[in-house]
Backbone as numpy.savetxt, mean C-alpha at the origin, in Angstrom:
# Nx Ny Nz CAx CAy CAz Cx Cy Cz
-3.00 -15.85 -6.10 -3.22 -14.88 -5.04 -4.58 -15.06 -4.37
-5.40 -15.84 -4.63 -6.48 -16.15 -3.89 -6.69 -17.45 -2.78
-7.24 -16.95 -1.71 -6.98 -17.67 -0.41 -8.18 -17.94 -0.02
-9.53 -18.64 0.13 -10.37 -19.27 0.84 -10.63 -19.24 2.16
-9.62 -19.85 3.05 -9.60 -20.07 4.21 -9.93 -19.36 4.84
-10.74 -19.22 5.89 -11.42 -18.22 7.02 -9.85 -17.77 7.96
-8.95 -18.82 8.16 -7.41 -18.07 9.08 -6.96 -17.52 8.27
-7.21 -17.05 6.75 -6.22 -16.58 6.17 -6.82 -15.04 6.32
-7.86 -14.48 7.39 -8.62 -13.26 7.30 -8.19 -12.49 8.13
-7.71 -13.68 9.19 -7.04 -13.13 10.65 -5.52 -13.12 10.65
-4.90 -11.96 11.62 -3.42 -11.55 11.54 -2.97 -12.57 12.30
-1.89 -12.88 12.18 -0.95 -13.76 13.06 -0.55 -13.30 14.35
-0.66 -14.09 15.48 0.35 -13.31 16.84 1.72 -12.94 16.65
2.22 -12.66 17.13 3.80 -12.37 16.60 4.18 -13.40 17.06
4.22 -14.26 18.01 4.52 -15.57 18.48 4.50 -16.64 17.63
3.67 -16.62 16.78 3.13 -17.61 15.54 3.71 -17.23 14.26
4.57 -15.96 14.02 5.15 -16.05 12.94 6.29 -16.54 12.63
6.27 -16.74 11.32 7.34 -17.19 10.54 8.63 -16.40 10.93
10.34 -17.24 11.31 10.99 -16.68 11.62 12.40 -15.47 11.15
11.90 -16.19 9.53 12.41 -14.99 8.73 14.22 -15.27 8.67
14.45 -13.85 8.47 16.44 -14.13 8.53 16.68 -12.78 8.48
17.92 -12.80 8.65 18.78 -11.09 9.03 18.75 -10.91 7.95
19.31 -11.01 6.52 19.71 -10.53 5.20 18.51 -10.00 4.79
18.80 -8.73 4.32 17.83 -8.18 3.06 17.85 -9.24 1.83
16.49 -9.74 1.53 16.67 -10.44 0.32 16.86 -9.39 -0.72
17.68 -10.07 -2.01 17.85 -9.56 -3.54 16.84 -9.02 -4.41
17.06 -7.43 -4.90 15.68 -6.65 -5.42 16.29 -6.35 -6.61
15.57 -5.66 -7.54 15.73 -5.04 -8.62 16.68 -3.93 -8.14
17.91 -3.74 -9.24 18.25 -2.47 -8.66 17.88 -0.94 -9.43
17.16 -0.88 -9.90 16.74 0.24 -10.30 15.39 0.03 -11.07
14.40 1.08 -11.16 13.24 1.40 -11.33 12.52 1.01 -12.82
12.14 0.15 -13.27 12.08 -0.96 -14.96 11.63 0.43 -15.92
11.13 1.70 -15.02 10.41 2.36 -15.95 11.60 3.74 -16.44
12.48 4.40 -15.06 12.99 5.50 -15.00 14.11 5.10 -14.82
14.86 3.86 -14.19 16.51 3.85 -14.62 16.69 4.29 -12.99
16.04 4.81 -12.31 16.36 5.56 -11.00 16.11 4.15 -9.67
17.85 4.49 -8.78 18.21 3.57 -8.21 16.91 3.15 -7.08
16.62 2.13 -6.77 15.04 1.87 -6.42 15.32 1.98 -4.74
16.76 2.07 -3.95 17.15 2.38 -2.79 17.61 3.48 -2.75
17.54 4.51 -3.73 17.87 6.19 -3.32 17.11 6.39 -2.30
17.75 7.78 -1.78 17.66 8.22 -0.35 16.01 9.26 -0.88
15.75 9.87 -0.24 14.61 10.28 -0.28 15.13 11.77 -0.38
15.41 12.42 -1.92 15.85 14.02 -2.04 15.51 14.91 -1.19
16.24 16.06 -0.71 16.03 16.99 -0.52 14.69 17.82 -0.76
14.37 17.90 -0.09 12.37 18.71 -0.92 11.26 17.67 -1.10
11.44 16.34 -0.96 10.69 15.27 -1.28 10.51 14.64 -0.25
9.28 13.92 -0.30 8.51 13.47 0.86 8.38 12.48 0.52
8.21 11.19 1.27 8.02 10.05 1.51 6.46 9.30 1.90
5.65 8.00 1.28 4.49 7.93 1.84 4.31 6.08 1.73
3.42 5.81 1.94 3.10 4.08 2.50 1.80 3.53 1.95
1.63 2.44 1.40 0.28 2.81 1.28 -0.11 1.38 0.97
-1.34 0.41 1.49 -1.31 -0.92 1.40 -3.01 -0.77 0.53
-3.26 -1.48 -0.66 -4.47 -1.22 -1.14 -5.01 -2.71 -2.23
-4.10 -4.34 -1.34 -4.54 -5.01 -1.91 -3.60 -6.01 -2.99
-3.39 -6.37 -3.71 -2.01 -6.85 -4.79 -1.56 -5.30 -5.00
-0.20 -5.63 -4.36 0.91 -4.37 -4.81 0.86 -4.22 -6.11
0.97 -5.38 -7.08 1.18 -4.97 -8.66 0.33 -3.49 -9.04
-0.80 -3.86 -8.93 -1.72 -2.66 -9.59 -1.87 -1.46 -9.11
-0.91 -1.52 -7.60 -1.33 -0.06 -6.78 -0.35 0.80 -7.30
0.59 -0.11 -7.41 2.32 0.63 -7.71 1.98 1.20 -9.13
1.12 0.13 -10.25 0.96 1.08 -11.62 0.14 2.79 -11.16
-1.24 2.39 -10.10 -1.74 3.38 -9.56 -0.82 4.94 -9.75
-0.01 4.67 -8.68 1.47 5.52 -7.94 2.16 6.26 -9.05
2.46 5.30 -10.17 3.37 5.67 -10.85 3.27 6.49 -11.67
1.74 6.81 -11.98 1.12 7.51 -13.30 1.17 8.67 -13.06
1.37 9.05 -11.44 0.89 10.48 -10.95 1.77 11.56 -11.12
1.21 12.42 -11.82 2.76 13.33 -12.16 3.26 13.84 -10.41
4.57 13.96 -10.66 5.65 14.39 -9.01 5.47 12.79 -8.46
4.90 11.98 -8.59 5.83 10.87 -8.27 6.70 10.43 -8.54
7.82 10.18 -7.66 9.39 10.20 -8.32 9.75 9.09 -8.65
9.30 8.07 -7.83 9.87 6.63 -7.40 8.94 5.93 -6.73
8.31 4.93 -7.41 8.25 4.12 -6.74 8.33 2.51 -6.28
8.33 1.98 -5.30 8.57 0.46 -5.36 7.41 -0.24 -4.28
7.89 -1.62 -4.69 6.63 -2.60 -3.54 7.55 -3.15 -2.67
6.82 -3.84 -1.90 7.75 -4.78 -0.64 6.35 -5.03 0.52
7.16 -5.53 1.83 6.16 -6.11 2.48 6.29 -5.31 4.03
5.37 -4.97 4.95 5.55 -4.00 5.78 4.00 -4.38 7.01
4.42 -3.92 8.14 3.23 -4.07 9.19 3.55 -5.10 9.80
4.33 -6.22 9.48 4.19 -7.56 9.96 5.34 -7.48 10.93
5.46 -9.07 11.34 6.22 -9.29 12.17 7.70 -10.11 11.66
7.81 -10.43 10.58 8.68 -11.48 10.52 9.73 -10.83 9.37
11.01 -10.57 9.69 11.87 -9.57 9.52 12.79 -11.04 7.62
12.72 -9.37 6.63 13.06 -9.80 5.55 12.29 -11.07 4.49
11.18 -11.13 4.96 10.14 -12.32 4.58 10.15 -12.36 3.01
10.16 -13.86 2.41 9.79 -13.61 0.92 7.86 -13.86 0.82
8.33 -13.60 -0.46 6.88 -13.88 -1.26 6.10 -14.49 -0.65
6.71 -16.09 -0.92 6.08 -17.22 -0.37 5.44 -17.07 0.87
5.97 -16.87 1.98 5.91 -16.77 3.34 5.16 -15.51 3.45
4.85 -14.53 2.90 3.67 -13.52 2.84 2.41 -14.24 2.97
2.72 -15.21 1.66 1.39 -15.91 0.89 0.86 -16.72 1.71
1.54 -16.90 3.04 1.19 -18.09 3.86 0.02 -17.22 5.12
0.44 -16.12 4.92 -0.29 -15.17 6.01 0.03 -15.62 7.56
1.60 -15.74 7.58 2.34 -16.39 8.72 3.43 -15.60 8.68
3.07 -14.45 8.52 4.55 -13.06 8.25 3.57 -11.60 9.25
2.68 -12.03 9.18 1.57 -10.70 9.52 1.68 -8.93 8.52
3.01 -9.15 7.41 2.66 -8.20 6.50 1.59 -8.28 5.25
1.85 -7.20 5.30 1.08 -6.45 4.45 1.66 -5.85 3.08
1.13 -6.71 1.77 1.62 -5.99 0.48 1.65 -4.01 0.46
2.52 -3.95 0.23 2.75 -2.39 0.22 3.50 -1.24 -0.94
3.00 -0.22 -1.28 3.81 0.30 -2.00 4.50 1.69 -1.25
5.32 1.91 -1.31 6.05 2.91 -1.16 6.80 3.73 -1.98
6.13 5.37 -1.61 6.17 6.21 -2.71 7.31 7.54 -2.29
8.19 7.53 -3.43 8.44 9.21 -2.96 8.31 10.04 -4.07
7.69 11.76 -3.08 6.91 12.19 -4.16 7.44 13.68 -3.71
6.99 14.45 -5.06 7.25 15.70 -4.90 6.10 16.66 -4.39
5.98 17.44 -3.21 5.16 17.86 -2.71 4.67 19.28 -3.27
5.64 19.62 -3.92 5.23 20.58 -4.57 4.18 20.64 -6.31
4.64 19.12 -6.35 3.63 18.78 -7.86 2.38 18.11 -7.47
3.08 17.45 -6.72 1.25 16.45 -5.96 1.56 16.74 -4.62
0.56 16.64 -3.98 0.01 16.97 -2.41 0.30 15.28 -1.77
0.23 15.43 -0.67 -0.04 14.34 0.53 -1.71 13.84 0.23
-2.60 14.77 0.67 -4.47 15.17 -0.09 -4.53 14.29 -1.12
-3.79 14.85 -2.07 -4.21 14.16 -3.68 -3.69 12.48 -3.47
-2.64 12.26 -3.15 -1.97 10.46 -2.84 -3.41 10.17 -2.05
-3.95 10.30 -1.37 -4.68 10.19 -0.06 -5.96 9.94 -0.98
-6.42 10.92 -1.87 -7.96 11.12 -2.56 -7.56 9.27 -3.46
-6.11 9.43 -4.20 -6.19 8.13 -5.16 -6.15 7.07 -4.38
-5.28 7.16 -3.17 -5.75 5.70 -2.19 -7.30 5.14 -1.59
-7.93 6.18 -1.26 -9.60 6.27 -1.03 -10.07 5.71 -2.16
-9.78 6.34 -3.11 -10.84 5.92 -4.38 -10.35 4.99 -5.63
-8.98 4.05 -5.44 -8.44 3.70 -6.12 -8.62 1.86 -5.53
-9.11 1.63 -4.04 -9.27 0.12 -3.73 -10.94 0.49 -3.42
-11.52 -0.63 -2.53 -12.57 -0.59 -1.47 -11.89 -0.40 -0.25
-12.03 0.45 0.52 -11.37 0.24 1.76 -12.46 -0.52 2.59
-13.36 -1.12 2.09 -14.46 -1.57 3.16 -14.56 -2.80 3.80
-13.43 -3.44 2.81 -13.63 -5.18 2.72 -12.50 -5.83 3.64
-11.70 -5.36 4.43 -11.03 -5.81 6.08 -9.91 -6.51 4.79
-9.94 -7.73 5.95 -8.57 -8.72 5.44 -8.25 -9.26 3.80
-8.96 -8.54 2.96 -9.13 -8.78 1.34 -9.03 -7.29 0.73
-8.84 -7.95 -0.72 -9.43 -6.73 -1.69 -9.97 -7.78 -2.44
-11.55 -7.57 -3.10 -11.52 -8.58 -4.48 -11.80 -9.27 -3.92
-10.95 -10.15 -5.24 -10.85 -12.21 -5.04 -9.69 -12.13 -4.01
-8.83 -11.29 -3.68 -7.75 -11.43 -2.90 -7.94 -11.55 -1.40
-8.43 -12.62 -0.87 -8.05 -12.89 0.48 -7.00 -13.02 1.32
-6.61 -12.51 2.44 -6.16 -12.90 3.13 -5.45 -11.15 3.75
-4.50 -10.95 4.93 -3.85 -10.10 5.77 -2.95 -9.11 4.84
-2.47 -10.28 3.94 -2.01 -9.46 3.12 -2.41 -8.41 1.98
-3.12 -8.44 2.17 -4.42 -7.56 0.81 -4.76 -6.41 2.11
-4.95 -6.13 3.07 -5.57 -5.09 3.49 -5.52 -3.75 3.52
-5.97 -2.94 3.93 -6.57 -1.66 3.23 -5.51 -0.87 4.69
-4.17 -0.38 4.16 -4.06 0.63 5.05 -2.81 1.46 4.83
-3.05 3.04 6.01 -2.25 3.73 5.19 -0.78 4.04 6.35
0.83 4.05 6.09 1.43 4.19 6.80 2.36 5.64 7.03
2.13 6.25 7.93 2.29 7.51 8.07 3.97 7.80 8.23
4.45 8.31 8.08 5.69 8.61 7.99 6.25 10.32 8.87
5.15 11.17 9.18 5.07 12.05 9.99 3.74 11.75 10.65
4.01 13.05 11.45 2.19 13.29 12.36 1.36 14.10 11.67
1.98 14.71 10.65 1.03 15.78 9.35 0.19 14.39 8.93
1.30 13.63 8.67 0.39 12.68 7.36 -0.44 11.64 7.92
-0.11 11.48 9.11 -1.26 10.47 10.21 -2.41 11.49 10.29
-2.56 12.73 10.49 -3.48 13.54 11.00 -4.23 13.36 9.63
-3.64 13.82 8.00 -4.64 13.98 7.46 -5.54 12.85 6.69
-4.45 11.27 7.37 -4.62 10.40 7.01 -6.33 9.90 7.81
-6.45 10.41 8.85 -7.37 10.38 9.74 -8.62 11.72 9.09
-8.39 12.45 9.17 -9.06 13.55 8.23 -10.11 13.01 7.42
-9.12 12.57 5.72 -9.66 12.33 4.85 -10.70 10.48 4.87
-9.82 10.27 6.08 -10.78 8.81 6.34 -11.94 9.24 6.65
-12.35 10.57 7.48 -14.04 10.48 8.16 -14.39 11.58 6.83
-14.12 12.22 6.30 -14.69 12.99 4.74 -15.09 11.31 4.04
-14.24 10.58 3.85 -14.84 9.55 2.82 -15.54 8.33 3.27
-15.80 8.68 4.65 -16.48 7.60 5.56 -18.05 7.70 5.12
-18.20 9.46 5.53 -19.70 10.08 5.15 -19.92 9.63 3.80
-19.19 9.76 2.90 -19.22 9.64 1.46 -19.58 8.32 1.18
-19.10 7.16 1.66 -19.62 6.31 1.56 -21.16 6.30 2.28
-21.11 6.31 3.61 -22.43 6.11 4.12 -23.27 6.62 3.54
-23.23 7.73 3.03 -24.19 8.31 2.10 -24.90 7.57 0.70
-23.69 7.12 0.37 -23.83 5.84 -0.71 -24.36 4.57 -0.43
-24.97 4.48 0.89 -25.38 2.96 1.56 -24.36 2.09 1.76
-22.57 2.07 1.93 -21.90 1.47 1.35 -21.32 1.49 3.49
-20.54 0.44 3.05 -20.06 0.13 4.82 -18.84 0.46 5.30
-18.64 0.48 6.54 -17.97 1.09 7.99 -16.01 0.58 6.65
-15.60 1.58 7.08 -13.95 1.18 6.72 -12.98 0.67 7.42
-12.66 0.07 7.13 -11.68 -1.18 8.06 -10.13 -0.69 7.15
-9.92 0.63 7.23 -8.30 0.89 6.53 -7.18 1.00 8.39
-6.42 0.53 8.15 -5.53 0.81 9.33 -4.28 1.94 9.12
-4.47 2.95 9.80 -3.34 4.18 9.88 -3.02 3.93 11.34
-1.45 4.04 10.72 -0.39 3.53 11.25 0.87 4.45 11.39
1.96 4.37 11.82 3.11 4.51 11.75 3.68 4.00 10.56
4.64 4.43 9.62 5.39 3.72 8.85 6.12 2.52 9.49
6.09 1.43 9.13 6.88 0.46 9.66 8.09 0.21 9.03
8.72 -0.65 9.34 9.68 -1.18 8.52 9.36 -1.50 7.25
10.39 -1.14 6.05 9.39 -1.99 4.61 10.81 -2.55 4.12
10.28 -3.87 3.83 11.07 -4.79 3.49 10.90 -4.73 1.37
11.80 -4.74 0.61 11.66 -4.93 -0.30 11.14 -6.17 -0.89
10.60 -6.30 -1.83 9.93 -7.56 -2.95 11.05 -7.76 -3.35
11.16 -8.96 -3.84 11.66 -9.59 -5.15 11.68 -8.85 -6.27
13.07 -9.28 -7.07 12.99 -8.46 -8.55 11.58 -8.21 -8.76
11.33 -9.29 -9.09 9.95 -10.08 -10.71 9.18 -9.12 -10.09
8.67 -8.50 -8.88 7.91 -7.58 -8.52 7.50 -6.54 -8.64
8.74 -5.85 -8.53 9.14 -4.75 -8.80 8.38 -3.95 -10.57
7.75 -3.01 -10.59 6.98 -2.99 -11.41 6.47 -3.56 -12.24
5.28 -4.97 -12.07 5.18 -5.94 -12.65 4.61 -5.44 -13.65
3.71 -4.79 -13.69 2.89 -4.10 -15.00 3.27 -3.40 -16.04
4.33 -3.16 -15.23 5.78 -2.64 -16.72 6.27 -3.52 -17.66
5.90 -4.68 -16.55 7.08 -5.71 -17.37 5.66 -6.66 -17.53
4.80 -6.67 -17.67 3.69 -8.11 -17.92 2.38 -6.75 -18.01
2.55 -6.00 -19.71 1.14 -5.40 -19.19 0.00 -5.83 -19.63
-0.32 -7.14 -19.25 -1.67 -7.84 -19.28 -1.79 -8.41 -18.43
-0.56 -8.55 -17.11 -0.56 -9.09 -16.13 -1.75 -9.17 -15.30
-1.98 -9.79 -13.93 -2.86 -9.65 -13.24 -3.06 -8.23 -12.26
-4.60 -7.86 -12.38 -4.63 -6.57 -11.27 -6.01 -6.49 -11.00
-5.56 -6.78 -9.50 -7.23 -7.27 -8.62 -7.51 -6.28 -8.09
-7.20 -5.06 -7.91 -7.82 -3.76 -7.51 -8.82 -3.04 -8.09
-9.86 -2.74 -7.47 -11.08 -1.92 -7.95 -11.35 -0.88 -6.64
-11.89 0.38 -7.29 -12.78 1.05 -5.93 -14.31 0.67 -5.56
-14.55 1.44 -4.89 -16.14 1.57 -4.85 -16.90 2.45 -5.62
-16.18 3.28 -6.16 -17.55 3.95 -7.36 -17.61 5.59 -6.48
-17.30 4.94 -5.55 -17.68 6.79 -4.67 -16.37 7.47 -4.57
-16.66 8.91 -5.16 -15.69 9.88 -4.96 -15.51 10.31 -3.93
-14.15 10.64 -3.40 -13.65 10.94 -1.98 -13.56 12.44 -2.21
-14.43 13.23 -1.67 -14.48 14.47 -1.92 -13.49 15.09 -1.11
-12.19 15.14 -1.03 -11.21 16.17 -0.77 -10.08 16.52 -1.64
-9.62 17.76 -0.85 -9.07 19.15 -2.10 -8.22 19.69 -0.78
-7.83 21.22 -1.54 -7.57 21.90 -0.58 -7.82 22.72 0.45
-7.24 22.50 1.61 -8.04 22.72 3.02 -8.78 22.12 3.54
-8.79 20.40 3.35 -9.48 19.51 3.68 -8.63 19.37 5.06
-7.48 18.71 5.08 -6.84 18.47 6.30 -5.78 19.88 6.59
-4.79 18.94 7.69 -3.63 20.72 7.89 -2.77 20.31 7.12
């Protein structure tokens, strides 16, 4: 998962990407940890969220620990090149972005609280990387799925902006977005840390607490 190259920092035109194929590629069909089908619909009462913070492996263990998270899985999202594998991520000729996608219970965990562990769970400072992890695909961003969750996605970015600056620490390069399309991973993906727990996990924060709670955003 480590990339060198100075093009591997920059996004692809959509013109320049890889051309992909109609078929959904082949996923795990259910969740390695809970048995729960990994394409269920999103329940009744439960909310949906996006969230890119670097190698999916370690974000998704992140996700999973949180009590009222119901489900979650990885795949690839933001880009341009429809049903992309692995490989062709790795080439940074897809323009996605490793991603996890969560559904959660809003009544056990908040939108806020997902939001405080995404802030303080990568660096959001470091653009087209996390880590040793170079390249488009590692970057720091969050995908909104309503206009609540864009708004407080924007919110809690300038609360932990100060927080950093305060810390001497630099400008955030996270991108909030629209939910895009999310394409599923490969089985072997699909909760790797479940299944390899000594596996690799290149995620770290910055050390600074993202000071929000309730009544931080609406």
């Amino acid at each position: 998962m480590f990339f060198a190259s100075r093009s591997k920092m920059e996004m692809v035109a959509p013109d320049k990407a890889l051309p992909g194929r109609p078929d959904p590629l082949p996923t795990a069909d259910t969740h390695f940890l809970t048995g729960i089908p990994l394409k269920s619909p999103v329940p009744e009462g439960m909310a949906e969220a996006m969230f890119g913070m670097g190698c999916f492996w370690g974000v998704e263990r992140k996700f999973w620990q949180v009590p009222g998270v119901w489900l979650t899985m990885v795949g690839y999202a933001g880009g341009y090149t429809p049903n992309p594998t692995y490989k062709e991520t790795c080439t940074q000729l897809t323009g996605h972005n490793e991603v996890v996608r969560v559904i959660f219970d809003p009544a056990q965990v908040s939108y806020d609280q997902l939001l405080k562990l995404f802030w303080e769970g990568h660096d959001p400072t470091q653009g087209m990387r996390q880590g040793n992890d170079i390249g488009s695909t590692y970057r720091s961003g969050i995908y909104a799925y309503t206009a609540e969750q864009e708004a407080a996605a924007k919110a809690t970015k300038a609360v932990y902006q100060d927080a950093l600056t305060n810390a001497g620490r630099g400008a955030i390069t996270t991108e909030i977005l629209p939910a895009p399309e999310f394409f599923f991973a490969e089985d072997y993906h699909q909760q790797y840390l479940a299944k390899n727990p000594n596996g690799y996990c290149g995620i770290g924060g910055t050390g600074v607490t993202c000071p929000i709670g309730t009544g931080v955003t609406a």
